[in-house]
C-alpha positions as CSV (number, residue, x, y, z in Angstrom):
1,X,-61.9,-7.2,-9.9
2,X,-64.2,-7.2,-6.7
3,X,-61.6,-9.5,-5.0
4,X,-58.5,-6.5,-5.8
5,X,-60.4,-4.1,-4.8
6,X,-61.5,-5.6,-1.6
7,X,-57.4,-6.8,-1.1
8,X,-56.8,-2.9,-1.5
9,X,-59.5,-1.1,0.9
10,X,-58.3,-3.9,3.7
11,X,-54.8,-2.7,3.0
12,X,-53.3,0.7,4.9
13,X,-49.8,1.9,4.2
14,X,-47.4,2.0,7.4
15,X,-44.2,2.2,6.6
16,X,-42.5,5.0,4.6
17,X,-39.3,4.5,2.8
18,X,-37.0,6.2,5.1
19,X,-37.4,3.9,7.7
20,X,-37.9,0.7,5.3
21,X,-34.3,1.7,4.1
22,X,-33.0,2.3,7.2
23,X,-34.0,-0.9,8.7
24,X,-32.8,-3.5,5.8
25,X,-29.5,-0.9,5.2
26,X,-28.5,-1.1,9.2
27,X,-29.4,-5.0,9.1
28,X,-26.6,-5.2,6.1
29,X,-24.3,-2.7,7.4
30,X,-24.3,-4.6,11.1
31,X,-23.2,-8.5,9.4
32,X,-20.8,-6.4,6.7
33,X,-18.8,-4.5,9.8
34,X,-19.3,-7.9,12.0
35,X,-17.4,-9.7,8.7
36,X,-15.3,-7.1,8.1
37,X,-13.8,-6.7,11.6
38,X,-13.3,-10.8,11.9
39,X,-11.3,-10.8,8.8
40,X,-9.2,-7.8,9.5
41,X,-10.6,-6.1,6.4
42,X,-10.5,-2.7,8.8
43,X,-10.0,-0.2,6.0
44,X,-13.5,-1.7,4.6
45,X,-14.4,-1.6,8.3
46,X,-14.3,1.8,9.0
47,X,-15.8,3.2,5.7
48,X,-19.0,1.0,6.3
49,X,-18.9,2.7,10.0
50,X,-18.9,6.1,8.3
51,X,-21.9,4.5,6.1
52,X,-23.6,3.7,9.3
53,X,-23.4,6.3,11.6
54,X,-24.6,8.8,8.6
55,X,-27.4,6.0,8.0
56,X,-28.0,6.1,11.9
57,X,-28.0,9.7,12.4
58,X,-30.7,10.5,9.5
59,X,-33.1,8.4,11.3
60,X,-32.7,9.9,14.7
61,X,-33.2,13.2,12.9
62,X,-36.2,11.6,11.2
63,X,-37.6,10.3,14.7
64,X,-38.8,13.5,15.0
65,X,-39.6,15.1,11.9
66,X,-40.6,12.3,10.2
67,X,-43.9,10.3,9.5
68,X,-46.5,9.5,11.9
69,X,-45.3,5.8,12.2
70,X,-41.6,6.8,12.0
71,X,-41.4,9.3,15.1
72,X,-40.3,8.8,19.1
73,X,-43.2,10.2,20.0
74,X,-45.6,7.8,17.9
75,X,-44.7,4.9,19.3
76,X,-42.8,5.5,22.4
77,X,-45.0,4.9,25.2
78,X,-44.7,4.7,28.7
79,X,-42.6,1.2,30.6
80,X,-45.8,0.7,32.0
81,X,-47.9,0.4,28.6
82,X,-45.0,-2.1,27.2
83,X,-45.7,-3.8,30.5
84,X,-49.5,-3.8,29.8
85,X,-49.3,-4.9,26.2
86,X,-47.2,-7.8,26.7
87,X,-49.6,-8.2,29.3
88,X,-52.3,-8.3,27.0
89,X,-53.7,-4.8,26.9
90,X,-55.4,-3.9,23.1
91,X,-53.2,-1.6,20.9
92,X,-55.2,0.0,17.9
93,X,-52.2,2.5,16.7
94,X,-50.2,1.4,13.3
95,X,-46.8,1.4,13.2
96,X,-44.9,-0.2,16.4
97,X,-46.4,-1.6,19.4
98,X,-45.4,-0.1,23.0
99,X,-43.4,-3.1,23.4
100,X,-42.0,-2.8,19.6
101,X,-40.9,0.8,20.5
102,X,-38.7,0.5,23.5
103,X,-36.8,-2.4,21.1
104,X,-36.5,0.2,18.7
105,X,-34.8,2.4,21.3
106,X,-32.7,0.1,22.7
107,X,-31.2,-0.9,19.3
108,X,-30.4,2.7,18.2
109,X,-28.7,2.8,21.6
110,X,-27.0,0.3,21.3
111,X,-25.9,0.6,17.4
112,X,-25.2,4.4,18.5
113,X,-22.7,3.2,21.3
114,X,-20.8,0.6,19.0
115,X,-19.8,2.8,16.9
116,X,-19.3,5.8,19.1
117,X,-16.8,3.4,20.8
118,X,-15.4,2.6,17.9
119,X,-14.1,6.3,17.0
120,X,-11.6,6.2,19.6
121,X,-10.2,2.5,19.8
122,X,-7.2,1.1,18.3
123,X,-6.0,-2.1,16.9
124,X,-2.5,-1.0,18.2
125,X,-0.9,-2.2,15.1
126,X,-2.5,0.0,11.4
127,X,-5.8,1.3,12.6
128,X,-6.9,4.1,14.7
129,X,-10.9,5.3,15.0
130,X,-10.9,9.3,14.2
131,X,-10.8,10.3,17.8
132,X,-8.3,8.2,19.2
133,X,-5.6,10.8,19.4
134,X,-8.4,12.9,21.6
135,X,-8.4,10.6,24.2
136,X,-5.9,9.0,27.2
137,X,-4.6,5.5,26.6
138,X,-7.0,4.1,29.5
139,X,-9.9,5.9,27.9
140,X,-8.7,3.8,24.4
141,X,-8.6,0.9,26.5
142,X,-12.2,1.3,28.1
143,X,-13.6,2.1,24.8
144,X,-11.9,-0.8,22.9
145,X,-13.2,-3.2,25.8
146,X,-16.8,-1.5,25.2
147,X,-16.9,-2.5,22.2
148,X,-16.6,-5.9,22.6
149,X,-18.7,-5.7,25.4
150,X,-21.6,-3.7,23.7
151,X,-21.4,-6.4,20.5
152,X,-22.4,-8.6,22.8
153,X,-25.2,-7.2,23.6
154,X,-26.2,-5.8,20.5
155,X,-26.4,-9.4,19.2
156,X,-28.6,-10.5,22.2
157,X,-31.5,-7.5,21.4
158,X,-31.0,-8.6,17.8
159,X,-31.6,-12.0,18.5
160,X,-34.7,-11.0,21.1
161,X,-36.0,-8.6,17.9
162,X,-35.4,-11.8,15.6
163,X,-38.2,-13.8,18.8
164,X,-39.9,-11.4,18.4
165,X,-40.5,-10.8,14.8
166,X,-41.2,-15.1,14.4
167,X,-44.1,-15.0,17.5
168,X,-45.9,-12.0,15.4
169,X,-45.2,-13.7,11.9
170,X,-46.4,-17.5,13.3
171,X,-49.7,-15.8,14.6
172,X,-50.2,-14.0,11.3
173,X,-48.8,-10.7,11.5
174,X,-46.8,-10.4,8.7
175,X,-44.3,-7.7,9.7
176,X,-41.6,-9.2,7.5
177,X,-43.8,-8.0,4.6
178,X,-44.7,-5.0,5.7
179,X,-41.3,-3.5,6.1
180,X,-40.3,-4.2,2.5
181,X,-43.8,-3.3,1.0
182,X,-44.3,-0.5,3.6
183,X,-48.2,-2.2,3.7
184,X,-50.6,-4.4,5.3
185,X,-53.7,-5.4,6.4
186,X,-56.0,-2.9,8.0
187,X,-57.7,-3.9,11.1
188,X,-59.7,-0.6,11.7
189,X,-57.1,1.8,12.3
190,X,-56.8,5.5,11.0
191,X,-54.7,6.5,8.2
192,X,-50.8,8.3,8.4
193,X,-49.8,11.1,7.8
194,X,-46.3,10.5,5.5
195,X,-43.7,13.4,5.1
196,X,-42.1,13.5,1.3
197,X,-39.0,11.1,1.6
198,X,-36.8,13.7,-0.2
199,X,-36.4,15.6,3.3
200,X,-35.1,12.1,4.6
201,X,-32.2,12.2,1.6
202,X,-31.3,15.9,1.5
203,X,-31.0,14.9,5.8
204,X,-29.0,12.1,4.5
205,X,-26.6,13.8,2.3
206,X,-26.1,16.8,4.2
207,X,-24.7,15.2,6.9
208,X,-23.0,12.5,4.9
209,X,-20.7,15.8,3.5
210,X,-19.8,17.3,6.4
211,X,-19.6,13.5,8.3
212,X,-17.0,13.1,5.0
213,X,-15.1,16.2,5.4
214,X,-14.8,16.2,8.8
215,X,-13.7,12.3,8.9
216,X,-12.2,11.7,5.4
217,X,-12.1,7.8,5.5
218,X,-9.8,6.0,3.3
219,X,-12.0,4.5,0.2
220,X,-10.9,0.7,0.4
221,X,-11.7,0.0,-3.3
């Protein structure tokens, strides 16, 4: 009994479930739409876009009224604090590290410009993003060539986020853990403040309604 309790005053909460969804969720969603796309399955494809850019969306809006460990402002710190962490400089605030944080911006931009490409290319043969009719055919062309382009690098900062993630678990920082338990070990730092997840969903669904109306994608199944 000593031993739990101990395991439980040495443990601090840091993840809420927002951003423990979002994570795994646009993890799935990005090798479903890679598979997807290189089978031609494109009427699958574009309803699991829809899934991620309403999934996407939700947790910009919840970078900034969100938790404590889920906000921009948290952990978004200055190029010259990433530069002094990976330096060596102490960090004592849960939730990501300066470093951590400008990954975390750098995926959501590029995720965000994937598939806001992707709404106005063409395959030229059966499938058209929803605002491929808006633009010129050289503006189709530039976007379709994007998005290549920007899948390229998406899977080089996922594969730099992958590093990243094996450095911190092999010298005992289990993060792997800790986004799927939303705990882990304290090492002296204050508590966070969490926001009631429901504001996350009712975020989620409002914008997945009017995302749907607006969009109406065809429901492959």
């Amino acid at each position: 009994m000593a031993e739990n309790l101990d395991v439980k005053q040495a443990s601090i909460r840091v993840w809420d479930l927002p951003v423990r969804l979002f994570h795994w969720c646009q993890a799935g969603l990005f090798v479903a739409m890679w598979a997807t796309a290189e089978f031609g399955e494109m009427d699958w494809h574009l309803w699991l876009a829809y899934c991620l850019i309403t999934l996407w969306t939700s947790r910009i809006v919840w970078g900034f009224i969100g938790s404590d460990t889920a906000r921009f402002s948290q952990f978004l710190r200055s190029p010259i604090a990433a530069w002094g962490y990976l330096r060596g400089s102490p960090h004592t605030q849960l939730g990501h590290n300066p470093a951590g944080g400008w990954m975390v911006m750098l995926l959501l931009l590029l995720m965000g410009l994937q598939f806001g490409s992707g709404l106005f290319t063409s395959d030229d043969i059966f499938t058209e993003g929803p605002l491929y009719s808006l633009v010129s055919d050289d503006v189709a062309s530039f976007m379709g060539w994007w998005h290549e382009v920007n899948f390229n690098l998406l899977l080089a900062a996922v594969a730099l986020h992958l590093l990243a993630v094996i450095v911190y678990e092999v010298k005992g920082h289990r993060l792997i853990s800790a986004m799927f338990s939303g705990v882990r070990l304290r090492n002296g730092e204050p508590e966070v403040t969490f926001r009631a997840s429901w504001l996350w969903w009712l975020v989620l669904l409002i914008w997945g309604g009017v995302l749907y109306y607006w969009w109406q994608p065809s429901i492959p199944w």
